[in-house]
C-alpha positions in Angstrom: 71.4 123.0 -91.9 73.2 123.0 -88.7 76.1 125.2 -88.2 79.8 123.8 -88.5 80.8 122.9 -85.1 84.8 123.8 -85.8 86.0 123.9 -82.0 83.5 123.1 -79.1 83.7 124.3 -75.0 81.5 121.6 -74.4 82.9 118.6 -73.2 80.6 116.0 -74.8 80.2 117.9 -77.8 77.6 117.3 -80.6 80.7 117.5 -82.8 81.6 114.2 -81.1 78.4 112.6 -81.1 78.4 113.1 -84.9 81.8 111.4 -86.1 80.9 107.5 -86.1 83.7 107.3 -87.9 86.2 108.2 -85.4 84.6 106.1 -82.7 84.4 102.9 -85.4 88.4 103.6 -86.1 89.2 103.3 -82.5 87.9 100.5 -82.2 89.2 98.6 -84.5 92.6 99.6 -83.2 91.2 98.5 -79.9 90.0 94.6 -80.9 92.0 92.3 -83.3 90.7 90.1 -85.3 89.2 86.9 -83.3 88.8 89.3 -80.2 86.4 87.0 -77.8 83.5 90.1 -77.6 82.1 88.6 -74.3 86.1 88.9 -72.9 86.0 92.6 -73.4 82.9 93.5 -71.0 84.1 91.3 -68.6 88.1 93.0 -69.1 86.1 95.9 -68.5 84.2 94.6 -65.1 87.1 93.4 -63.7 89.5 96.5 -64.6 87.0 99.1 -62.8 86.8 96.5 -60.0 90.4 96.4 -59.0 90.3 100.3 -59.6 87.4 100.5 -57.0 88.8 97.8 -54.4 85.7 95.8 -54.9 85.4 92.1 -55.3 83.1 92.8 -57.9 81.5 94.7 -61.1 78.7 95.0 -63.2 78.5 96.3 -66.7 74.5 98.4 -67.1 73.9 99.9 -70.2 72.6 103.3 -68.1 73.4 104.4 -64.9 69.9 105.4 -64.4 69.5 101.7 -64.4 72.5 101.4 -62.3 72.0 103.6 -59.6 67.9 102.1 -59.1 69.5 98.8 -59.3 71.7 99.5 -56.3 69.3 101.1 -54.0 66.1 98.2 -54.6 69.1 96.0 -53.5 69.6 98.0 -50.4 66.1 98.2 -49.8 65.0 94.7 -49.8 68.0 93.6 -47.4 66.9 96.4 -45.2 63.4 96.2 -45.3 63.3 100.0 -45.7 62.0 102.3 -48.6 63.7 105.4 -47.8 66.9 107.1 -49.1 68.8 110.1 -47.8 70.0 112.3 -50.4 71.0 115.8 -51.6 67.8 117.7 -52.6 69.8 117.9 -55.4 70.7 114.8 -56.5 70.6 113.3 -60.1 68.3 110.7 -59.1 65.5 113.3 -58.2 66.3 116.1 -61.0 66.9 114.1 -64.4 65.3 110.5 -64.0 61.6 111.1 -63.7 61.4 109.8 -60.0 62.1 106.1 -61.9 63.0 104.8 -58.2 59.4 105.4 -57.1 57.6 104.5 -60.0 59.4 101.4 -60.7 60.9 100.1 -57.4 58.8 102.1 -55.1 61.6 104.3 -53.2 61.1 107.4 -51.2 63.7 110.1 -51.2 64.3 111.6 -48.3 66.0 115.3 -49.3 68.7 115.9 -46.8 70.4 119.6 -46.3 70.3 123.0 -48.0 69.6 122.4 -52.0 72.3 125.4 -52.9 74.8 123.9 -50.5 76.8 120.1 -49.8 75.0 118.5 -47.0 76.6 118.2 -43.6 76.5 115.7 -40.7 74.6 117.6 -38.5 71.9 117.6 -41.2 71.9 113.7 -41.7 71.7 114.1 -37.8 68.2 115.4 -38.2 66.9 112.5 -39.9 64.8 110.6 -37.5 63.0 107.9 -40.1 65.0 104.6 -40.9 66.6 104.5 -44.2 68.0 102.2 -46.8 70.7 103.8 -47.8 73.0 106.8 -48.0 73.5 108.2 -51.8 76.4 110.9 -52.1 77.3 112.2 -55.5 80.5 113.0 -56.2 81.0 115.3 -56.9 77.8 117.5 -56.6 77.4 118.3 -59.9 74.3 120.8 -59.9 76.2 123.4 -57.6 79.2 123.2 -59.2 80.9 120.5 -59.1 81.7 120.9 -55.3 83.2 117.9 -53.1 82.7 117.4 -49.2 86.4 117.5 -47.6 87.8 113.9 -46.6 87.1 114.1 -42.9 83.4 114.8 -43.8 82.9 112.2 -46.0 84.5 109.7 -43.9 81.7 111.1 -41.4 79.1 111.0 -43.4 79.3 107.6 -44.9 79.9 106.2 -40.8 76.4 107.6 -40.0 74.9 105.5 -42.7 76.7 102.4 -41.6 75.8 103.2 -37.7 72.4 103.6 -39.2 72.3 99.7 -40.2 71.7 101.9 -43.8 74.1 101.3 -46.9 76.7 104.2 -48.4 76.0 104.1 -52.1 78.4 106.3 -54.1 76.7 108.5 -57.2 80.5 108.4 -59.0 79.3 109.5 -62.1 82.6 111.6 -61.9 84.8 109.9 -59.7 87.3 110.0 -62.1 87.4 113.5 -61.9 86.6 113.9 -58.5 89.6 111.9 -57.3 92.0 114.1 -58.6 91.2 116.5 -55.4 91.5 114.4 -52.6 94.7 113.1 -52.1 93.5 108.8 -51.9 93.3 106.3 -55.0 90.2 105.8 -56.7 90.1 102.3 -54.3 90.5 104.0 -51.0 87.7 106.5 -51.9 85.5 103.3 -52.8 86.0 101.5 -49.5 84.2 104.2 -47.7 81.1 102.9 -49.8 79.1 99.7 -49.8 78.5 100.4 -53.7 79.6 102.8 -56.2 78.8 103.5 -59.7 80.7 105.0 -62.2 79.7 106.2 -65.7 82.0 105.4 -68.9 80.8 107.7 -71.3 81.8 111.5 -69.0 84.9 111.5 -68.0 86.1 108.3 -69.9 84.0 109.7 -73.0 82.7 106.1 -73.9 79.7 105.8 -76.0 77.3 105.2 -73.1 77.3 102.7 -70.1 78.0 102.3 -66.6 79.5 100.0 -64.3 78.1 99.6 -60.4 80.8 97.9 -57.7 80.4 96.3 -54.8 80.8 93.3 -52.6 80.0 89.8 -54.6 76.3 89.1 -53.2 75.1 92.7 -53.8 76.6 92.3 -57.4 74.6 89.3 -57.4 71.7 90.1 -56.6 71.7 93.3 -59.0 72.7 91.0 -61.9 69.5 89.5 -61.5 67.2 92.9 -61.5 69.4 94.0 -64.5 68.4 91.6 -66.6 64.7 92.2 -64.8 65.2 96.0 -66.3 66.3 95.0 -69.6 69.8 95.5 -69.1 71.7 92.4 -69.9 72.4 93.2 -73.2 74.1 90.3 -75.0 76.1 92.1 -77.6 77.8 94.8 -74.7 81.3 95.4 -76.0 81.0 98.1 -78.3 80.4 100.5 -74.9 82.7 98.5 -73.2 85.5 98.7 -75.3 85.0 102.7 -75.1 85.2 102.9 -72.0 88.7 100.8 -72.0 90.4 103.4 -74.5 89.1 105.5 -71.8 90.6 104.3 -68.8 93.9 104.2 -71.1 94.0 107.3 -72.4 91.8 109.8 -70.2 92.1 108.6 -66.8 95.8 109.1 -66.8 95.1 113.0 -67.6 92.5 113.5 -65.3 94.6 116.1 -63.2 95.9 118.1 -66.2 92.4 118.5 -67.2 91.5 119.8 -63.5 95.0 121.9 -63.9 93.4 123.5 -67.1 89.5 123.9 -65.3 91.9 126.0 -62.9 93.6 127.8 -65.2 90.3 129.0 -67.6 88.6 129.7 -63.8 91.5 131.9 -62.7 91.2 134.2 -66.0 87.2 133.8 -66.3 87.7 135.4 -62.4 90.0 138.0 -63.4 88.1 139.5 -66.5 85.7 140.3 -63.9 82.4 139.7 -66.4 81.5 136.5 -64.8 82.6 134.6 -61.9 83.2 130.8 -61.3 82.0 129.0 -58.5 83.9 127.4 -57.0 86.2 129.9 -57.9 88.9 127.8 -57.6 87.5 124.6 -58.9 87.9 120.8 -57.0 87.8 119.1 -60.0 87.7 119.7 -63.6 84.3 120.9 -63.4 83.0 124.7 -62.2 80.2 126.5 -63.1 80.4 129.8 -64.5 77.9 132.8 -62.9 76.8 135.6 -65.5 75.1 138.8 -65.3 72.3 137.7 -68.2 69.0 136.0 -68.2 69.1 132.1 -69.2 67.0 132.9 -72.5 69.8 135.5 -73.4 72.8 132.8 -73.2 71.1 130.3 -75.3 70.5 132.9 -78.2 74.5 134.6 -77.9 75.9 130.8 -78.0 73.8 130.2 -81.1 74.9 133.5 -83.0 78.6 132.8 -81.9 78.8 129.2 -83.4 77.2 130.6 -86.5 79.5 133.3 -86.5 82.8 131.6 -85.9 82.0 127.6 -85.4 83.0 127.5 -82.0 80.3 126.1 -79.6 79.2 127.1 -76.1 77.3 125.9 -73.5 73.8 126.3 -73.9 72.3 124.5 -71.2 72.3 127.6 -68.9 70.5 127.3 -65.1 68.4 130.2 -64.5 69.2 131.7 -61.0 67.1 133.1 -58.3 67.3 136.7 -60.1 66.0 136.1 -63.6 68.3 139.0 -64.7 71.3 136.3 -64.2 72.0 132.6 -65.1 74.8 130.0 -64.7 76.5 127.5 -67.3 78.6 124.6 -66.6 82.0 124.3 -68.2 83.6 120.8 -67.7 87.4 120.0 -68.8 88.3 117.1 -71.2 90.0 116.7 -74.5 87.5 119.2 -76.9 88.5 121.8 -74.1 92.3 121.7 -73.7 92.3 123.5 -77.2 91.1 127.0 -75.5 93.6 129.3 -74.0 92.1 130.2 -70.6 92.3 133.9 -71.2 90.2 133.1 -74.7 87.5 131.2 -72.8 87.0 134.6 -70.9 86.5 136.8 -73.7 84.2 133.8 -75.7 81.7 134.1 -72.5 81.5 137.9 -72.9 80.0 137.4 -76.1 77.0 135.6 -74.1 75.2 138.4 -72.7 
């Protein structure tokens, strides 16, 4: 039998994933009797919309589906295969290169894979491309988000490019809380953005992908193409809207508290964040033990006292080291900063 998970540092916690019952209760409270369940996807579509600045939304039951949706679109009004990206990007880590096998896309790496790319290294791409794909923010080295002005650069050399700026917002809900725009004035730099509703919002699953009427058009039609227009949608949407009720509003105390846990993980001195003072409520954590190490301390710590850890560690360059990602939300606010510092010396 599993252990007990009593208190969790992980932000989409297995103690979550097991409780049905909560979800079910919340929505109940959500929808009254006779609710219209076709009215609460499209509340939804129109709700992150108007967020976004966009004439239009899409509900996908994955951004995987989402994302590939976006970029064929870009493609076949371009007439090119090829999209610039971080090295790093979700798209080419975690969905088994689905936009070559199924739409046949190219990705064109852009910049260093440890580091955000720059201008000058967009400038080096001589080959036409569809589109531009920036995630915000860049979640495998930490979370880290290109300053305004370079963003603002960066999705102009797209457009002078006669290429598309497609937004990976996955976490744009966090990632607005450092730059000092709505979520809507972010968006407009972008010809489409998708956002996910079960991270930050901590939906059940789903995604939602924005943009001007005929691109949301034209993906309705490849979503259904890909399986994705689910008739019987609402209850992800409806998630997502207790979401945007109750966890948008808090996204900056949740950053305040990734600060705070940073600013004592930093001065314990056993491990280090990076960044080390973090954009958003996201950071990852840098420690002095191999990857297999972490995985077998988290284990013997929730066994011990029924409080889980990250166990997902990234091994590092040095197998003697490793890194973890800690990500702020509700499950996390219950941790003093100074006691997430002395829970991660136990990993070692």
């Amino acid at each position: 039998m599993a252990p007990e998970i009593r208190r969790s540092l992980v932000v989409h916690s297995r103690r979550l994933r097991r409780d049905p019952h909560a979800v079910l209760g919340a929505l109940l409270d959500r929808l009254p009797p006779g609710t219209d369940p076709d009215a609460v996807t499209a509340d939804l579509e129109e709700r992150v919309a108007a967020l976004l600045g966009k004439p239009a939304a899409l509900f996908f039951p994955s951004g995987t589906m989402a994302q590939q949706t976006a970029l064929r679109v870009h493609a076949d009004r371009t007439n090119r295969r090829t999209f610039a990206a971080h090295p790093q990007c979700h798209l080419a880590l975690w969905e088994e290169s689905g936009y070559n096998a199924v739409h046949g896309l190219r990705h064109k790496a852009v910049g260093d894979p440890q580091r955000l790319l720059t201008t000058a290294e967009l400038d080096e791409v001589r080959e036409p491309v569809a589109a531009l794909l920036l995630e915000l923010p860049q979640r495998e080295i930490g979370g880290v988000l290109p300053e305004w002005d370079d963003l603002v650069s960066q999705t102009r050399w797209a457009r002078d490019r006669g290429a598309a700026a497609h937004m990976d917002g996955a976490r744009l809900w966090e990632a607005q809380t450092y730059y000092e725009h709505p979520h809507a004035e972010i968006a407009a730099l972008f010809d489409t953005v998708y956002v996910s509703l079960y991270k930050g919002l901590e939906g059940v699953r789903g995604a939602v992908l924005a943009g001007d009427r005929d691109t949301i058009d034209t993906a309705s039609v490849w979503r259904k193409r890909l399986g994705g227009a689910i008739p019987d949608a609402w209850p992800l949407t409806a998630t997502a809207l207790i979401g945007l009720d109750e966890l948008l509003p808090r996204m900056v105390e949740f950053r305040d508290h990734a600060r705070a846990i940073a600013a004592a993980i930093n001065a314990d001195g056993y491990a280090r964040t990076h960044p080390e003072v973090p954009q958003t409520p996201m950071f990852h954590v840098h420690l002095p033990v191999p990857k297999e190490a972490v995985t077998a301390a988290a284990e013997r710590v929730l066994a011990e006292t029924g409080v889980e850890l990250p166990t997902h560690a990234r091994a590092a360059a040095d197998p003697s080291r490793c890194s973890i990602e800690i990500t702020v939300g509700i499950v996390t606010l219950e941790f003093a900063p100074r006691e997430v510092a002395e829970l991660l010396r136990r990993l070692r």
